[in-house]
C-alpha positions as CSV (number, residue, x, y, z in Angstrom):
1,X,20.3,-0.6,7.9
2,X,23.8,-2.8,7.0
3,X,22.4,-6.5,5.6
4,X,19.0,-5.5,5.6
5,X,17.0,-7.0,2.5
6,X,16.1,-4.6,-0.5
7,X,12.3,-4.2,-0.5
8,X,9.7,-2.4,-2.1
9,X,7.1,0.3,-0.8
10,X,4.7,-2.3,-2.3
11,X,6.2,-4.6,-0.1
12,X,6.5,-2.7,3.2
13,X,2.9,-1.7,2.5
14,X,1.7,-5.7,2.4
15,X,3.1,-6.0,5.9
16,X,1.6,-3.1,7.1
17,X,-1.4,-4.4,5.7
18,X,-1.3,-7.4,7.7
19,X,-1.0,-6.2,11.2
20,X,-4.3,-4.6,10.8
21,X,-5.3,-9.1,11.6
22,X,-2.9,-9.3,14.5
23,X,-4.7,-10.9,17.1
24,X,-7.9,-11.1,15.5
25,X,-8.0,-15.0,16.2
26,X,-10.6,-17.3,14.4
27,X,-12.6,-15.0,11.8
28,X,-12.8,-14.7,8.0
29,X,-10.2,-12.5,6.9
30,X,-11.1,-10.6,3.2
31,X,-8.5,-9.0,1.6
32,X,-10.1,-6.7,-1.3
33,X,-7.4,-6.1,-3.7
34,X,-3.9,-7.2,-4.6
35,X,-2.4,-5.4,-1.5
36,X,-5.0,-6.7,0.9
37,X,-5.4,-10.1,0.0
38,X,-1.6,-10.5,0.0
39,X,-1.7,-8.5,3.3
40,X,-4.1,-11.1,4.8
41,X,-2.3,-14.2,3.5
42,X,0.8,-13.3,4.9
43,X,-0.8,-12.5,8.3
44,X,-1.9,-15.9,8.3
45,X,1.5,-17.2,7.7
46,X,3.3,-15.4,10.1
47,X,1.3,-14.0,12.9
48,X,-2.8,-14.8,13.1
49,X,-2.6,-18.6,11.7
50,X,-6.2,-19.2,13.3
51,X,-7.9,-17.0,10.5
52,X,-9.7,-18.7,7.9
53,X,-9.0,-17.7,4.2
54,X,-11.0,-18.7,1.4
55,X,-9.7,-19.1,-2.8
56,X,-12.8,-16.3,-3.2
57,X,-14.4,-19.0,-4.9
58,X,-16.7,-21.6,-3.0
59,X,-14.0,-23.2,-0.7
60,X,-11.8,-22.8,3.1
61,X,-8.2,-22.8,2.6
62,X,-5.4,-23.1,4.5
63,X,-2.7,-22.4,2.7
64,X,-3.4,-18.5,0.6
65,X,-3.7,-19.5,-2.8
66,X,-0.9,-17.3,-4.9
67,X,-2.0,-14.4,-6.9
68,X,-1.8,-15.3,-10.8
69,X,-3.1,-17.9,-13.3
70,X,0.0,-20.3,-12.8
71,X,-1.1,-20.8,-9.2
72,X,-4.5,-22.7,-9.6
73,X,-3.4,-25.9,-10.0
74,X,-2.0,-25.8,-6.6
75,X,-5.5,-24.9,-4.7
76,X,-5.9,-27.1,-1.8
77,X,-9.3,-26.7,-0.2
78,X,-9.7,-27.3,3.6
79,X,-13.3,-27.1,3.7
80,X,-16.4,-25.9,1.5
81,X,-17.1,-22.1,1.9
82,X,-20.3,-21.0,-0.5
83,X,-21.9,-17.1,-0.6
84,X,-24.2,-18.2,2.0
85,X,-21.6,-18.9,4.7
86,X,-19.3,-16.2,3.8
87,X,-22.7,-14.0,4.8
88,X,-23.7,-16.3,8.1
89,X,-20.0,-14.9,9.4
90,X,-20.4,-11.7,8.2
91,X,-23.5,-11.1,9.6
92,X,-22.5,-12.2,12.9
93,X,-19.5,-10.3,12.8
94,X,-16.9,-12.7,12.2
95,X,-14.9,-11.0,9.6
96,X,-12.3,-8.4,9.4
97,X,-12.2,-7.0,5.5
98,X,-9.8,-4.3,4.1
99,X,-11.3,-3.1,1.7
100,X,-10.4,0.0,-1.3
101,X,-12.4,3.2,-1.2
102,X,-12.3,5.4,-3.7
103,X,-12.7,8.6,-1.3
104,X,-12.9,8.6,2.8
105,X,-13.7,11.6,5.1
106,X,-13.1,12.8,8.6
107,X,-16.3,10.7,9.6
108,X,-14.8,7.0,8.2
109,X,-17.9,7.4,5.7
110,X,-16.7,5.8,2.9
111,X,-17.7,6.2,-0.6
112,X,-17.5,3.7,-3.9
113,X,-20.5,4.6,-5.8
114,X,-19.8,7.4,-7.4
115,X,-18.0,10.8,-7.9
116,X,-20.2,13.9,-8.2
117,X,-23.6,14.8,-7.5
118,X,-25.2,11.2,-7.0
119,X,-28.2,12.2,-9.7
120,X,-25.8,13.3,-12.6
121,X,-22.2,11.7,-11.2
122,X,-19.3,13.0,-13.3
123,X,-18.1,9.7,-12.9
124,X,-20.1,6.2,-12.1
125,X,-18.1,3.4,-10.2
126,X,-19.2,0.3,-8.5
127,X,-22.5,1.2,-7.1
128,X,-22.9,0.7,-2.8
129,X,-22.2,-3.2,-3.5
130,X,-21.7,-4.6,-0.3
131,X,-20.8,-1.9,1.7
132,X,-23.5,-0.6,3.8
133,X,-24.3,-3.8,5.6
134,X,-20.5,-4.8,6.0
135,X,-19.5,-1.3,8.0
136,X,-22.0,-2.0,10.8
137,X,-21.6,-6.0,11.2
138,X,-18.0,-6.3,11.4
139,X,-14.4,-5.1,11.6
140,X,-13.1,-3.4,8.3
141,X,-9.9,-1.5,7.6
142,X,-9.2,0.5,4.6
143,X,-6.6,0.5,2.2
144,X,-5.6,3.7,-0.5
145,X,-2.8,3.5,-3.0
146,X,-2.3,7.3,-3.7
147,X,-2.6,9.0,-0.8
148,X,-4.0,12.5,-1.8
149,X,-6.9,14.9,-1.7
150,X,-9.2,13.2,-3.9
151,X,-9.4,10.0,-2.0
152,X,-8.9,11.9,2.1
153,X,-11.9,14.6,1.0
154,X,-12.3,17.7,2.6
155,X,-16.2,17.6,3.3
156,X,-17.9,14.5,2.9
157,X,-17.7,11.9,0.8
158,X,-19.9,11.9,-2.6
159,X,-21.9,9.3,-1.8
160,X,-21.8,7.7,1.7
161,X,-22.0,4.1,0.7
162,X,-20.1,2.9,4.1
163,X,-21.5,4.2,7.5
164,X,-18.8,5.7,9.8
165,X,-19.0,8.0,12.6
166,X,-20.9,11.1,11.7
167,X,-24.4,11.2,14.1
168,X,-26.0,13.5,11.8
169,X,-26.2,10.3,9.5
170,X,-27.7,7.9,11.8
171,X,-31.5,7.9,12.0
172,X,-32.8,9.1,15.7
173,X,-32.7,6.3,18.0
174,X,-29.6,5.0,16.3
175,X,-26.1,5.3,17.0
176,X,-22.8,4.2,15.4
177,X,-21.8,1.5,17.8
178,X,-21.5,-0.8,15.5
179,X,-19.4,0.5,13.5
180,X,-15.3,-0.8,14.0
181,X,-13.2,0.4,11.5
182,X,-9.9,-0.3,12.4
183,X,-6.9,0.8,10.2
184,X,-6.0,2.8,6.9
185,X,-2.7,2.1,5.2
186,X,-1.4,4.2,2.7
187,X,1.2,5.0,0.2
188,X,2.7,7.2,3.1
189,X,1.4,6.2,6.1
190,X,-0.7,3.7,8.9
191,X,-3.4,5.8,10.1
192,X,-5.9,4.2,12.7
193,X,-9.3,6.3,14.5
194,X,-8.2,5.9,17.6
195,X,-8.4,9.8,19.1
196,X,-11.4,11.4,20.6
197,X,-14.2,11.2,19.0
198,X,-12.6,8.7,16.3
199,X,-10.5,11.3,14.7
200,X,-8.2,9.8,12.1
201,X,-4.8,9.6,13.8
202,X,-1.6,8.5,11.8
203,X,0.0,5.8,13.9
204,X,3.1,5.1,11.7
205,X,5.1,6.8,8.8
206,X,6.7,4.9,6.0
207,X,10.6,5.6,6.2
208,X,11.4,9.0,4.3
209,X,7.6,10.3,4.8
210,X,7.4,13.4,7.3
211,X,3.7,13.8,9.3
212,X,3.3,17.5,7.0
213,X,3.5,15.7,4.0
214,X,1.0,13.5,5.1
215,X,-1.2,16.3,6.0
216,X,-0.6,18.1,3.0
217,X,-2.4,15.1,1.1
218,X,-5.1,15.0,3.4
219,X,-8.0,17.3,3.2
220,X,-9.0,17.9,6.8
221,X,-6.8,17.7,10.2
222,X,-4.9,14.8,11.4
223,X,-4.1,13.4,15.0
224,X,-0.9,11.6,15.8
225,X,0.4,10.0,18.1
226,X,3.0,11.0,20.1
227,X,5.8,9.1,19.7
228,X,5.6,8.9,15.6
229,X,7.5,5.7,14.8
230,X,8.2,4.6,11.2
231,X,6.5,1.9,9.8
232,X,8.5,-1.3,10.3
233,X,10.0,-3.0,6.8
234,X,9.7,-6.5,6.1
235,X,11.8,-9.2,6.8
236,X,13.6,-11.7,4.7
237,X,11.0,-14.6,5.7
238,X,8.5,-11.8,5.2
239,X,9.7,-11.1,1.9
240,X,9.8,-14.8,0.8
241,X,6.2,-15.4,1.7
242,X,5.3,-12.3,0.1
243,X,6.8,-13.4,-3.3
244,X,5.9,-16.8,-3.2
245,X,2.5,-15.3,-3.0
246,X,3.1,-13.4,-5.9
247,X,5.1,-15.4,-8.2
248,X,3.9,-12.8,-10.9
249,X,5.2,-9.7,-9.3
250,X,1.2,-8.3,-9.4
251,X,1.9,-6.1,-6.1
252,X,4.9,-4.2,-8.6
253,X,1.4,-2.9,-10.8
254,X,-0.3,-1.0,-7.5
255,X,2.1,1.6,-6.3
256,X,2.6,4.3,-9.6
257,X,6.1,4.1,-10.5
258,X,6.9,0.7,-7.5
259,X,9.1,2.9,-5.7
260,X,11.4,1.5,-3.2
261,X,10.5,0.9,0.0
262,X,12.6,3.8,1.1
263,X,11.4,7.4,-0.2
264,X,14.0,9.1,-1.5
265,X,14.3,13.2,-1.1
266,X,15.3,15.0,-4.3
């Protein structure tokens, strides 16, 4: 488009990333990640200014404090915000987190433990951390960097350290009605689980990505929604926010290669 800014796929990622707050109002939103956390802080720049942010130390801010070491002198804290009261919002459900998964299945199970067999992994990651508890007290949306196979599994995940949607995993008596996950945004695509039976459905395509290539990368069936629109760019106020944020250019390091925000077809 004629006078539209140049922008990365980085970049259009980031505001993708921060719809996934849009009217979320007053809760505790986590960004897990360079994309995320930049995706939350401009969310509450632009669109959702009611959600509280914190430095991920001990303390409410309300300005996002930049990415990168020449940013800490200019913290300003709003309020104190220790472990404990990060946990008495998460508990009661108010939080919204995008966090990273390492692999994700049909189900929204969700997996950051380990890859393999979980008694002799081939390789040993992060352990459940917090995981299990967060996907059935509040909202979380996912973000993946390299949208392929080994993160969209074609079974289940490896180790289901975040609930989702399959029954067969909750006990009898149980049932997964706690669990809201939200959105996925990828390297090619928005997806939400918003068809029957929370299917995965892709919601938006990044401009230059077709639905089959999505697919491709995907290791069981998609839904989509009718009308496939591409995934909107950012704007110029966008983009200043986004790089005020990130005086160090940190968000260039997440995408292999920080293509442009446009794929190109060779």
């Amino acid at each position: 488009m004629t006078g539209s800014p140049a922008y990365s796929l980085a970049e259009l990622v980031i505001v993708a990333a921060a719809e996934a707050w849009r009217g979320n109002g007053e809760i505790l939103a986590s960004g897990i990640g360079i994309i995320p956390r930049l995706g939350a802080g401009l969310a509450k720049l632009t669109h959702s200014p009611d959600l509280l942010l914190t430095d991920g130390e001990a303390f409410l801010v309300e300005e996002p404090v930049p990415l990168g070491q020449s940013a800490r002198a200019s913290r300003c804290a709003a309020g104190w915000m220790p472990y404990s009261r990060v946990f008495e919002l998460l508990w009661k459900g108010r939080r919204h987190a995008m966090v990273m998964p390492a692999q994700i299945d049909r189900w929204g199970q969700t997996n950051i433990s380990c890859l393999g067999d979980f008694r002799r992994p081939k390789v040993q990651m992060l352990g459940v951390r917090g995981f299990p508890g967060n996907s059935i007290s509040h909202a979380n949306s996912l973000f993946v960097p390299s949208h392929g196979t080994r993160a969209f599994v074609a079974g289940e995940v490896d180790m289901v350290a975040g609930a989702g949607f399959k029954a067969e995993r909750w006990p009898p008596g149980t049932r997964a009605a706690r669990v809201d996950l939200r959105f996925i945004v990828t390297d090619l695509c928005v997806m939400d689980f918003g068809s029957d039976g929370h299917a995965i459905r892709v919601r938006s395509l990044h401009p230059g990505t077709t639905f089959d290539e999505v697919q491709a990368a995907t290791g069981f069936p998609l839904q989509r929604v009718a009308e496939m629109p591409t995934t909107r760019p950012p704007d110029a106020e966008e983009l200043a926010i986004i790089r005020r944020l990130d005086p160090d250019d940190q968000r260039a390091t997440v995408l292999k290669g920080n293509p442009p925000g446009v794929r190109r077809s060779d």
